[in-house]
ZAGUGU-383318 format. One line per field, with one value per atom (N, C-alpha, C, O): atom name; x, y, z; residue number from 1; residue in one letter; chain. Coordinates in steps of 0.05 Angstrom, whole numbers. Layout:
N
atom <- [CA, ...]
xx <- [X, ...]
yy <- [Y, ...]
zz <- [Z, ...]
nr <- [NUM, ...]
rest <- [a, ...]
kette <- [A, ...]
END
This chain:
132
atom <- [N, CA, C, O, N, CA, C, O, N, CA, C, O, N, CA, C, O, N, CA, C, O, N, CA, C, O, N, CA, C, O, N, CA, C, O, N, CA, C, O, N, CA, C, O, N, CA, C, O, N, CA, C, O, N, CA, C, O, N, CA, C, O, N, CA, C, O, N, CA, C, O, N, CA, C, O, N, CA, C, O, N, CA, C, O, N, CA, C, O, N, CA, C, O, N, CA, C, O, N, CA, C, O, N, CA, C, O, N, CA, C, O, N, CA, C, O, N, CA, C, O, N, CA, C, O, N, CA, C, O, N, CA, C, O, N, CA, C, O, N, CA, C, O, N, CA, C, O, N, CA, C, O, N, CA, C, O, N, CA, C, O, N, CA, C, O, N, CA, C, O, N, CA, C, O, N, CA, C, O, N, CA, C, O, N, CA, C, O, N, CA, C, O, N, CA, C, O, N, CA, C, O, N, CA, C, O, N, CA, C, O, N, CA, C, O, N, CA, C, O, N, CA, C, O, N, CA, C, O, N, CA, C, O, N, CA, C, O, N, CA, C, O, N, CA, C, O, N, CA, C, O, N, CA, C, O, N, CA, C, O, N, CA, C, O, N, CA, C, O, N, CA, C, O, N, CA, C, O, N, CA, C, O, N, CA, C, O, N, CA, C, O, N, CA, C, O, N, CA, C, O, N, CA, C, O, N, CA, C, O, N, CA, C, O, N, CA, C, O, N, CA, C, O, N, CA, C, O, N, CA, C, O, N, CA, C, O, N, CA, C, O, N, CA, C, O, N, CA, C, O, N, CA, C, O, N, CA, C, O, N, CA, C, O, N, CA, C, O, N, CA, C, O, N, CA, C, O, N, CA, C, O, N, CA, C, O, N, CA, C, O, N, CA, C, O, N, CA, C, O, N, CA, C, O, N, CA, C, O, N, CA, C, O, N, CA, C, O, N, CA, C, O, N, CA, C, O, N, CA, C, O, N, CA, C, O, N, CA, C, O, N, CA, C, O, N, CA, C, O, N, CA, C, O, N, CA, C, O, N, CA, C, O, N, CA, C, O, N, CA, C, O, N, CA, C, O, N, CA, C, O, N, CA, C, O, N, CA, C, O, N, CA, C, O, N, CA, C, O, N, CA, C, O, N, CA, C, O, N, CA, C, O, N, CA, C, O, N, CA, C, O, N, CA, C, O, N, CA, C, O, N, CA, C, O, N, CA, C, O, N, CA, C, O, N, CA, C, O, N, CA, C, O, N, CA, C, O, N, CA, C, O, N, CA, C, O, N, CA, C, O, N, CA, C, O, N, CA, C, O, N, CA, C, O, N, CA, C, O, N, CA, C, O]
xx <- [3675, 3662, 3679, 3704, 3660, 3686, 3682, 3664, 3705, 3712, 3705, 3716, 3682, 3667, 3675, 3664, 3700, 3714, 3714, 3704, 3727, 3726, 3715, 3722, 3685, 3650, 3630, 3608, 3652, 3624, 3645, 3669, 3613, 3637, 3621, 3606, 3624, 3604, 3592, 3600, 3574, 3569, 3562, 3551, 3575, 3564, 3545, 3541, 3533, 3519, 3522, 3537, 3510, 3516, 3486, 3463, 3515, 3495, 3487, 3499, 3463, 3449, 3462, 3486, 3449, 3450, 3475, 3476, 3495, 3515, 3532, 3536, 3549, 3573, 3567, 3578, 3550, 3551, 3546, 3525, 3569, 3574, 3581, 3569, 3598, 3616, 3591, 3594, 3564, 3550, 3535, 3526, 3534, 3530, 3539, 3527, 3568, 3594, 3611, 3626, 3604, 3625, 3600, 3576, 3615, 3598, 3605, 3620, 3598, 3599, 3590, 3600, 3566, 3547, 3555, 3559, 3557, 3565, 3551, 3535, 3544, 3522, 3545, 3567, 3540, 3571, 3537, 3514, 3553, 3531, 3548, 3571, 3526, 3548, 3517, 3495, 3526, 3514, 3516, 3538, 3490, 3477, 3488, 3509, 3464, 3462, 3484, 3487, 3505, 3527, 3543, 3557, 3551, 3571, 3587, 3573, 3605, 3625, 3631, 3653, 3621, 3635, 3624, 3634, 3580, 3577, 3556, 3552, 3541, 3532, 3498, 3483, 3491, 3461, 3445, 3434, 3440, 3427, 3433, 3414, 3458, 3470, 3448, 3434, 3455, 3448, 3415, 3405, 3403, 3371, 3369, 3353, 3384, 3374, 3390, 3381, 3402, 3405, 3393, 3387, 3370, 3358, 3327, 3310, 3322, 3299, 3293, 3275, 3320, 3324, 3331, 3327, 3344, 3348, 3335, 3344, 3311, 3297, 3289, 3290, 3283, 3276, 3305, 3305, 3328, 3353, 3351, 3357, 3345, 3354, 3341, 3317, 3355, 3337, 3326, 3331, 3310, 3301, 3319, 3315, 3352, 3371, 3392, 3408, 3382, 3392, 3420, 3433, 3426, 3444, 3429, 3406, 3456, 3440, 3451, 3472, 3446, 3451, 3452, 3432, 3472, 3474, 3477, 3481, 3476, 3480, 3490, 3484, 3506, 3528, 3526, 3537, 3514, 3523, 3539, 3544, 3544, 3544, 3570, 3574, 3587, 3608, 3616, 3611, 3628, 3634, 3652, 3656, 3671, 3685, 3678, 3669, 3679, 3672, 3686, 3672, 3709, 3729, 3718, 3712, 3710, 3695, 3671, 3664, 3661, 3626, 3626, 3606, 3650, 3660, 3665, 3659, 3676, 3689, 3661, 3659, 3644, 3622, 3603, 3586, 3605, 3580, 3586, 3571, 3612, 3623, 3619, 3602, 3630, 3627, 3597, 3595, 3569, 3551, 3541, 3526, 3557, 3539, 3544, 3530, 3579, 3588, 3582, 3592, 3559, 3556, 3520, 3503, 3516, 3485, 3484, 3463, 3507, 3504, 3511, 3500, 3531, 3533, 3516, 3517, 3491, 3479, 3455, 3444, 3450, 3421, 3436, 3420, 3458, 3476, 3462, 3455, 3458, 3450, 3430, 3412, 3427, 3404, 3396, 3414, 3365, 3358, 3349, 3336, 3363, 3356, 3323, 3304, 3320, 3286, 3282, 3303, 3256, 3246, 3230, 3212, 3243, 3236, 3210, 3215, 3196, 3164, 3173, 3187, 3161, 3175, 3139, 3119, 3145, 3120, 3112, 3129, 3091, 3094, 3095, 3083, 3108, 3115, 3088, 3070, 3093, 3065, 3057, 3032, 3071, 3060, 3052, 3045, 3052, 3038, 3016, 2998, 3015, 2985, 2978, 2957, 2978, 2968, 2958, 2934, 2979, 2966, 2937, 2914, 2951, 2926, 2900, 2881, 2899, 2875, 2857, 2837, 2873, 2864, 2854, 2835, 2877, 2863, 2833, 2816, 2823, 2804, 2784, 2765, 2787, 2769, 2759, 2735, 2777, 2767, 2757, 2735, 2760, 2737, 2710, 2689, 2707, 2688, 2669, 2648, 2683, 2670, 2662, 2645, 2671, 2669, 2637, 2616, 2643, 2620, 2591, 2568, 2600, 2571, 2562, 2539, 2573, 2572, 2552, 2537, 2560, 2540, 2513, 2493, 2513, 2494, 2469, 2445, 2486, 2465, 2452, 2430, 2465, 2456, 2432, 2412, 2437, 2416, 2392, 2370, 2392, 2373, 2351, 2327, 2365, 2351, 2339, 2327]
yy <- [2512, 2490, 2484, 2479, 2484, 2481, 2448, 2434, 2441, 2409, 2403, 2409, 2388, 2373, 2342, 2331, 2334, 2310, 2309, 2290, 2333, 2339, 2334, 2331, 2333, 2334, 2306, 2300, 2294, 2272, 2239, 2233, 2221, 2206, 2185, 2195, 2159, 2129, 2112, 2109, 2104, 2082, 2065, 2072, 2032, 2014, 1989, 1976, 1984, 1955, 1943, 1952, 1918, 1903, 1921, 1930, 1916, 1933, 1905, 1885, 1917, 1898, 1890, 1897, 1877, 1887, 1863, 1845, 1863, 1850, 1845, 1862, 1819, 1817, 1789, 1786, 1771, 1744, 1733, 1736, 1717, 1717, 1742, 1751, 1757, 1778, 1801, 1816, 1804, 1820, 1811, 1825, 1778, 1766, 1771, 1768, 1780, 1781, 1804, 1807, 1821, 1846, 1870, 1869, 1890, 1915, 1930, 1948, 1929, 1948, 1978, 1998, 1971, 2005, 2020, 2012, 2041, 2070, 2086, 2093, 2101, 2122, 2146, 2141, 2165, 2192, 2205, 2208, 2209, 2221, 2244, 2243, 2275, 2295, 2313, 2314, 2326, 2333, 2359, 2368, 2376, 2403, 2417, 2430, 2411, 2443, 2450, 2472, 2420, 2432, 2439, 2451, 2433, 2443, 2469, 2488, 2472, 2498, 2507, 2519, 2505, 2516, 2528, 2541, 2521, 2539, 2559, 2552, 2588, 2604, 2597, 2590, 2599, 2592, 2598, 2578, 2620, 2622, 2605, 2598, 2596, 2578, 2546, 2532, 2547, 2517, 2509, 2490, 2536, 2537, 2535, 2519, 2549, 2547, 2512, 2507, 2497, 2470, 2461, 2445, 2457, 2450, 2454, 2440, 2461, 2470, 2457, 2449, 2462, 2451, 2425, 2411, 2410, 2380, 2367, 2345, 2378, 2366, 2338, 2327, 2322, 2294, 2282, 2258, 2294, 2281, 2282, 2264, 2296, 2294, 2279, 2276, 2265, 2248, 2272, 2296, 2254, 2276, 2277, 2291, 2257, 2273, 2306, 2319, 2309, 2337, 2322, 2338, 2295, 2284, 2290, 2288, 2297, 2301, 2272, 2268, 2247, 2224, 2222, 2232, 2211, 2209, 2171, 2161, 2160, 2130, 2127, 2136, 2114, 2106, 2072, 2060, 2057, 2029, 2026, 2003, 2042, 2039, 2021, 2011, 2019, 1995, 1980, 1987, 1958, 1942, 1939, 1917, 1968, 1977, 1991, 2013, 1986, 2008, 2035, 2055, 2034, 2058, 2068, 2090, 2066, 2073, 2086, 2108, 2072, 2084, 2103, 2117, 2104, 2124, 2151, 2173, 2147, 2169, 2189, 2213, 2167, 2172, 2188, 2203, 2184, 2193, 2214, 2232, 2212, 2245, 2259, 2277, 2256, 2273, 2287, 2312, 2266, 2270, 2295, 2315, 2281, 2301, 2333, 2351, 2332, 2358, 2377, 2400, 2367, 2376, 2378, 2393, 2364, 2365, 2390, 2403, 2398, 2424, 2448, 2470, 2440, 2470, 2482, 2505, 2455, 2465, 2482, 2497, 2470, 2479, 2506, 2518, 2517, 2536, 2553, 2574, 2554, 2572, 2581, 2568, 2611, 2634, 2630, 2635, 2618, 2630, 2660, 2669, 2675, 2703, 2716, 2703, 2733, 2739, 2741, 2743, 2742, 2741, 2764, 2772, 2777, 2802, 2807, 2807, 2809, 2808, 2830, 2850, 2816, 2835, 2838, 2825, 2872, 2875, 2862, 2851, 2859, 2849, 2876, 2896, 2876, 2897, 2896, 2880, 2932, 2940, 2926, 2923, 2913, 2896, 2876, 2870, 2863, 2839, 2842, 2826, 2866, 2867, 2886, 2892, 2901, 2908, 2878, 2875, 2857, 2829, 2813, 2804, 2818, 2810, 2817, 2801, 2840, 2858, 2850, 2836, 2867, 2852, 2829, 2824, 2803, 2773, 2776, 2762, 2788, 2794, 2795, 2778, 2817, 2834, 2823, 2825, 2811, 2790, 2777, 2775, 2756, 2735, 2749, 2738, 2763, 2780, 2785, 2776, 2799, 2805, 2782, 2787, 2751, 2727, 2716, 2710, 2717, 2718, 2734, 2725, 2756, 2769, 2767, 2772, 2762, 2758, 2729, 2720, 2719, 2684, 2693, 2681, 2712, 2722, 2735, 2730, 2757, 2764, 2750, 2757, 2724, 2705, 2689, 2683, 2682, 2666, 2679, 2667, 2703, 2724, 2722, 2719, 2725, 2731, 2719, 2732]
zz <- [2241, 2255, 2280, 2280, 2302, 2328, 2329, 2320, 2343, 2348, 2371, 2392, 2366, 2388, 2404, 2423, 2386, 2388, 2426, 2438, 2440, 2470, 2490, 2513, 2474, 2487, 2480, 2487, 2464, 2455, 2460, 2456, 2477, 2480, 2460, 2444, 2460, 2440, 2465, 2488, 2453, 2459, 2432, 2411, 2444, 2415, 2417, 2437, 2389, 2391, 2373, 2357, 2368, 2345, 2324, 2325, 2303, 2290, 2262, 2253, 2258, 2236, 2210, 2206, 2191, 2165, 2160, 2177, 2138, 2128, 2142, 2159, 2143, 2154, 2172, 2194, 2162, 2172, 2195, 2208, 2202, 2241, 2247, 2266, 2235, 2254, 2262, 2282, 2244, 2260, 2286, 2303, 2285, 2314, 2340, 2361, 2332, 2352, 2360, 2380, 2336, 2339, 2350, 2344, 2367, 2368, 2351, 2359, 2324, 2305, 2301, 2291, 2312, 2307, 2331, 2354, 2320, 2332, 2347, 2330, 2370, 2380, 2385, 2394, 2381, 2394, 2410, 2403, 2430, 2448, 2454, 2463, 2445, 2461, 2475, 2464, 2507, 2520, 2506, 2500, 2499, 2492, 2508, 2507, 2530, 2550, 2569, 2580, 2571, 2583, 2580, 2597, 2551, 2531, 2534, 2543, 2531, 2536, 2505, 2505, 2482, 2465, 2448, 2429, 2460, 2453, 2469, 2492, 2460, 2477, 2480, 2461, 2502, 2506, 2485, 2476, 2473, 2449, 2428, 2415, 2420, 2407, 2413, 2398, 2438, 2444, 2435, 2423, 2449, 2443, 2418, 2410, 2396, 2368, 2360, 2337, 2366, 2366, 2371, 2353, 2404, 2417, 2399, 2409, 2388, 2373, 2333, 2319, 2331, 2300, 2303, 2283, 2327, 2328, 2350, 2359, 2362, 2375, 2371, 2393, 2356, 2343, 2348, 2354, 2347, 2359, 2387, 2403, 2391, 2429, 2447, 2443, 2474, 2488, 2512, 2514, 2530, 2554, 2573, 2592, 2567, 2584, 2576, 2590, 2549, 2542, 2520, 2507, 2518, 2499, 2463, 2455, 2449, 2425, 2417, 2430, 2398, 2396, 2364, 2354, 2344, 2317, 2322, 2344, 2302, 2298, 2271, 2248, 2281, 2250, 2246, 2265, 2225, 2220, 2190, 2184, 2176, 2150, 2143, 2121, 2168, 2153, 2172, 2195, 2167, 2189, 2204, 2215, 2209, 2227, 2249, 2243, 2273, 2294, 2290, 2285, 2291, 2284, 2267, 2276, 2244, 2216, 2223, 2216, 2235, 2244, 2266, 2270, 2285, 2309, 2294, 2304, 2272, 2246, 2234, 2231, 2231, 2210, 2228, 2219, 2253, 2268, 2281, 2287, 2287, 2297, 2275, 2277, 2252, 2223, 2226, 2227, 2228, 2223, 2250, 2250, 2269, 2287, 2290, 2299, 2275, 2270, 2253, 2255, 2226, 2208, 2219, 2208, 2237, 2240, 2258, 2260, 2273, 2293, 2271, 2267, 2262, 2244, 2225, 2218, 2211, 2206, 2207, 2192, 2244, 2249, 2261, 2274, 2261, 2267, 2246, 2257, 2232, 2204, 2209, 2220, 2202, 2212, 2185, 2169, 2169, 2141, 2150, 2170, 2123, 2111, 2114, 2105, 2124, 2131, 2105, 2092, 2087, 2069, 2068, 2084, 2039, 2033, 2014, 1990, 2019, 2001, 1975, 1975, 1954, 1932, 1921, 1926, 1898, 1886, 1866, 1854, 1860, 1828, 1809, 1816, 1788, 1768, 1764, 1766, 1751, 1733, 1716, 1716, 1696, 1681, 1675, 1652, 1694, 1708, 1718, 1715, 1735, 1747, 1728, 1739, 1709, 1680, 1666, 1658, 1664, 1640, 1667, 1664, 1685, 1702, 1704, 1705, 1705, 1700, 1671, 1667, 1654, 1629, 1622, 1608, 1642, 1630, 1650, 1639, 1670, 1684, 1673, 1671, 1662, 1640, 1616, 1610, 1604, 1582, 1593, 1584, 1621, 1621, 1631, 1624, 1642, 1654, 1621, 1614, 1609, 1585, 1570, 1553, 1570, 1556, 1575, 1564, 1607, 1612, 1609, 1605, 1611, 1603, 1570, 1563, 1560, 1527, 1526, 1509, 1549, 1554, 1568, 1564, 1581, 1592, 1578, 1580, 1559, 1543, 1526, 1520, 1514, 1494, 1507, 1495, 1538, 1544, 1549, 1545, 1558, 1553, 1537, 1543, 1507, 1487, 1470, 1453]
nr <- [1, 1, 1, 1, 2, 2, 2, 2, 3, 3, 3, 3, 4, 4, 4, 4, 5, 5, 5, 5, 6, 6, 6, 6, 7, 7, 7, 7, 8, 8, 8, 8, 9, 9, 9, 9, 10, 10, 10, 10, 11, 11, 11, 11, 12, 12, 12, 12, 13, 13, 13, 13, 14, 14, 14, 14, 15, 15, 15, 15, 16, 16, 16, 16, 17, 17, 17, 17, 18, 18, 18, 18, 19, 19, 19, 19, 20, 20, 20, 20, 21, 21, 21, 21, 22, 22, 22, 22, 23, 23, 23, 23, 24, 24, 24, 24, 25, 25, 25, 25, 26, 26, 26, 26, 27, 27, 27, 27, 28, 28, 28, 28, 29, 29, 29, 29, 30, 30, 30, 30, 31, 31, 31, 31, 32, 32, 32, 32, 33, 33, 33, 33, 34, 34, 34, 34, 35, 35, 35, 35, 36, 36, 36, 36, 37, 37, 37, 37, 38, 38, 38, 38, 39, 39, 39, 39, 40, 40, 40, 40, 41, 41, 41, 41, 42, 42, 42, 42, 43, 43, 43, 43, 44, 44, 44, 44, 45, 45, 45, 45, 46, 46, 46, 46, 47, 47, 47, 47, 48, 48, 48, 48, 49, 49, 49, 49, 50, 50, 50, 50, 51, 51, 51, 51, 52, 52, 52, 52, 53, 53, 53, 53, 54, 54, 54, 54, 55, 55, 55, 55, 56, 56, 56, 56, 57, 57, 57, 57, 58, 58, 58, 58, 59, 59, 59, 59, 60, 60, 60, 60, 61, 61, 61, 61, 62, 62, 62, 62, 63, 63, 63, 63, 64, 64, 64, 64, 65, 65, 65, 65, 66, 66, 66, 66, 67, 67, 67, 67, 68, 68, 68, 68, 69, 69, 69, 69, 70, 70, 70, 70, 71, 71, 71, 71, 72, 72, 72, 72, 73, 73, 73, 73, 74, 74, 74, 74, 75, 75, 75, 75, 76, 76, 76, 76, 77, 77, 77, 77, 78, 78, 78, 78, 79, 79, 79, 79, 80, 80, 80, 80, 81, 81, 81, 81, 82, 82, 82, 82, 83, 83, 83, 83, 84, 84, 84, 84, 85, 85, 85, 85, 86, 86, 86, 86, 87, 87, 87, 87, 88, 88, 88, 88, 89, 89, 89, 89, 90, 90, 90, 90, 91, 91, 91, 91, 92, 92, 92, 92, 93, 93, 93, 93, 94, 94, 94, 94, 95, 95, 95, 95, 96, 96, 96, 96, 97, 97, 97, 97, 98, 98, 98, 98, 99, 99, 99, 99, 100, 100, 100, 100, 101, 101, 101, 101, 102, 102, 102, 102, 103, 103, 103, 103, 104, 104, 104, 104, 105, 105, 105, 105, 106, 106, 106, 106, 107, 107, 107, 107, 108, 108, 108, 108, 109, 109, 109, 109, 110, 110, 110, 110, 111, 111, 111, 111, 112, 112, 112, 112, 113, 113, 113, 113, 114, 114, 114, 114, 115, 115, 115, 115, 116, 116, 116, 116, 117, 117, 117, 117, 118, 118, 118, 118, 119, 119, 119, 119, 120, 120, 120, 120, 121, 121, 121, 121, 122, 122, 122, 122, 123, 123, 123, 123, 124, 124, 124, 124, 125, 125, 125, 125, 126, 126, 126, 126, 127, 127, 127, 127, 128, 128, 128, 128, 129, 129, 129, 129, 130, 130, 130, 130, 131, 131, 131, 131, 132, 132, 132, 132]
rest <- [x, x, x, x, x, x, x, x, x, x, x, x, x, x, x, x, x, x, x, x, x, x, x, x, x, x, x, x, x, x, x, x, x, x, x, x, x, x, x, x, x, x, x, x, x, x, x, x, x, x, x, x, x, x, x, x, x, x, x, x, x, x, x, x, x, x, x, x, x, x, x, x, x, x, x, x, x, x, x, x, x, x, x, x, x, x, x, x, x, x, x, x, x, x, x, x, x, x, x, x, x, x, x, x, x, x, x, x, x, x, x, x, x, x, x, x, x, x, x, x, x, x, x, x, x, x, x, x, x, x, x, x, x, x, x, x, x, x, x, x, x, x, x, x, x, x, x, x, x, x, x, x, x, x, x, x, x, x, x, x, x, x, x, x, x, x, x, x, x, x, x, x, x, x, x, x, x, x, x, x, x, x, x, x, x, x, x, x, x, x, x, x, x, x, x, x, x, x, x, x, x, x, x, x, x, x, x, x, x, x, x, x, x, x, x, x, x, x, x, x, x, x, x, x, x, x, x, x, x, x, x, x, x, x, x, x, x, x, x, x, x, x, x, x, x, x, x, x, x, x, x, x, x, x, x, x, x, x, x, x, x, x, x, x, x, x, x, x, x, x, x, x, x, x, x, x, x, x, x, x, x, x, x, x, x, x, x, x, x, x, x, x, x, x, x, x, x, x, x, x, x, x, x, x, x, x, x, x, x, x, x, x, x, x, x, x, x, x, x, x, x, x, x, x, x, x, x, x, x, x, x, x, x, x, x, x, x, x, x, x, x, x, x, x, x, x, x, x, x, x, x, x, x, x, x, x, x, x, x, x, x, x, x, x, x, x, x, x, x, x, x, x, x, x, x, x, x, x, x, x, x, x, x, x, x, x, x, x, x, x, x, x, x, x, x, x, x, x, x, x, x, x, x, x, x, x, x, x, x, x, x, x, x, x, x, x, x, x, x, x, x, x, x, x, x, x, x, x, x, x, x, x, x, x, x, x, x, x, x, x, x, x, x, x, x, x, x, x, x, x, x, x, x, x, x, x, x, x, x, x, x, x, x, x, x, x, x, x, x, x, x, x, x, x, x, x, x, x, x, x, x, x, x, x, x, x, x, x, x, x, x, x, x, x, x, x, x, x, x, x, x, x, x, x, x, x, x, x, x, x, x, x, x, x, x, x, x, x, x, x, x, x, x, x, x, x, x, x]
kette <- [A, A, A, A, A, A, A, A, A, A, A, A, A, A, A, A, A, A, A, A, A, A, A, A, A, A, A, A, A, A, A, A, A, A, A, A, A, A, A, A, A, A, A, A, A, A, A, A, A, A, A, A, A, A, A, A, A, A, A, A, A, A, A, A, A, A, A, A, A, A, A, A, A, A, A, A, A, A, A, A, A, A, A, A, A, A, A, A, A, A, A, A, A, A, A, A, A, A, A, A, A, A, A, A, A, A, A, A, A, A, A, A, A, A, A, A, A, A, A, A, A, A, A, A, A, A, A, A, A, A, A, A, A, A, A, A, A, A, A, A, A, A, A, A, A, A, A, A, A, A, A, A, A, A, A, A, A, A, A, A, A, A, A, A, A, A, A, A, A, A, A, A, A, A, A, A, A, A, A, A, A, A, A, A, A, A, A, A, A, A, A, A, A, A, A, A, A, A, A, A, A, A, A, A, A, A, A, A, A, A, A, A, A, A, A, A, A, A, A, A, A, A, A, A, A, A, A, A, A, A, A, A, A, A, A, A, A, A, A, A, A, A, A, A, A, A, A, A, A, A, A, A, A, A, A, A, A, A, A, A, A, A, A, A, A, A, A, A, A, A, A, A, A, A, A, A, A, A, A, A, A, A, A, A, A, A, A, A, A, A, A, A, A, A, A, A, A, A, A, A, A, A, A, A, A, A, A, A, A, A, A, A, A, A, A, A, A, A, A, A, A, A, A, A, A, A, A, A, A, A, A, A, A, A, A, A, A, A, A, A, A, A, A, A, A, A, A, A, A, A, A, A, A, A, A, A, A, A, A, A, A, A, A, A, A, A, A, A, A, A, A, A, A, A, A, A, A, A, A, A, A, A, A, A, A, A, A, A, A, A, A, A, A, A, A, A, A, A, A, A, A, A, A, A, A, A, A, A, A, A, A, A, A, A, A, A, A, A, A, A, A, A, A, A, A, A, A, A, A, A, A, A, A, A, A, A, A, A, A, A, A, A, A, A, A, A, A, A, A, A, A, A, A, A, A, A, A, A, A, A, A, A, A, A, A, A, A, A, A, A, A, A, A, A, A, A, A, A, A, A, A, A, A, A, A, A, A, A, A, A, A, A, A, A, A, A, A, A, A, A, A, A, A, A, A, A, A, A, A, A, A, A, A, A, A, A, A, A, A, A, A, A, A, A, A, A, A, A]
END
């Protein structure tokens, strides 16, 4: 995981939720804003496959944006949101495995057939009865 600490700077607000007066007063909540497309650390294809898997993160200035309120430390939530945004790039970093179509064994499409056959045969057996 490369260290994006370099590239991302905050912005803060008062963030909601617990903490009395002091969420009246303190800028608690966290934003780590780090710029994508201009980034140096990683390679354009890199960036595009970010740009695509964290699209719903990104604004229309090309900033990818995480928000941290979960405690009532700024420093804490400065911590939490870099964490998040480092783990949110490495993940969409991940190529899934192409998916290899497998057969079904003979004997499966042998029990298949068969269960076929029996109902096929269960119906016509209704068939001939109403017939007659």
């Amino acid at each position: 995981m490369k260290d994006l600490s370099t590239e991302i700077f905050f912005k803060t607000a008062r963030s909601g939720g617990s903490g009395g007066q002091n969420v009246n007063k303190v800028e608690t909540m966290a934003e780590a804003w780090w710029p994508l497309m201009t980034s140096a650390l990683y390679t354009e294809e890199e960036k595009l496959l970010i740009a695509t898997k964290l699209a719903k993160r990104i604004n229309k200035d090309g900033y990818l944006i995480i928000k941290s309120s979960e405690t009532r430390s700024q420093l804490e939530n400065k911590h939490i949101a870099r964490q998040k945004l480092e783990e949110a790039v490495a993940k969409a970093l991940i190529k899934p495995k192409p998916r290899k179509p497998s057969k079904p064994s003979k004997s499966s499409i042998e029990k298949r057939l068969d269960s076929k056959k029996k109902a096929s045969a269960k119906k016509d057996d209704r068939r001939r009865d109403w017939h007659d």
